[in-house]
N, C-alpha and C positions, 0 to 999 in steps of 0.2 A: 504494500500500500504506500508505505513511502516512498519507492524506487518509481512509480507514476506520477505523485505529486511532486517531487522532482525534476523529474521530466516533465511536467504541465505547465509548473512554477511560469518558466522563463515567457512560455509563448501566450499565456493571459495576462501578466504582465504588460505582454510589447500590444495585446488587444486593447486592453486597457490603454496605453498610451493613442494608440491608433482613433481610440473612440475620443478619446480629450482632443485629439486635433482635427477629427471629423468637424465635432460638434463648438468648436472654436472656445475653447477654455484658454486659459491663460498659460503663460508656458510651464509654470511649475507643475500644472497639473499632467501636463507632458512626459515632462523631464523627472518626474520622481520613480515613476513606472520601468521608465526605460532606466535609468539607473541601477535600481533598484534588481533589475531582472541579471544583469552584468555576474553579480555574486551568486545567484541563484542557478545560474546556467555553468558556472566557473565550477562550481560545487557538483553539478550533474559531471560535467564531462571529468571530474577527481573521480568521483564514484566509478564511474565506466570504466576508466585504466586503472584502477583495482581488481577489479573484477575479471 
């Protein structure tokens, strides 16, 4: 279960960011998502060459 949410983490995130620029939010609301997904995705791909 966590090895999915991991892997999910990163690309709801970046939807997340995609919908704040859709919908014309201001740029933090942007920029904290796509940030934010950076560590989350860094962390997947640790996991994976473990593995």
């Amino acid at each position: 279960m966590a090895t999915a949410a991991l892997r999910l983490a990163p690309g709801m995130l970046m939807l997340i960011a995609l919908r704040a620029a859709l919908t014309g939010l201001d740029w933090p609301w942007i920029a904290v998502p796509l940030i934010a997904s950076l560590p989350v995705h860094l962390a997947d791909l640790a996991r994976t060459a473990r593995s």
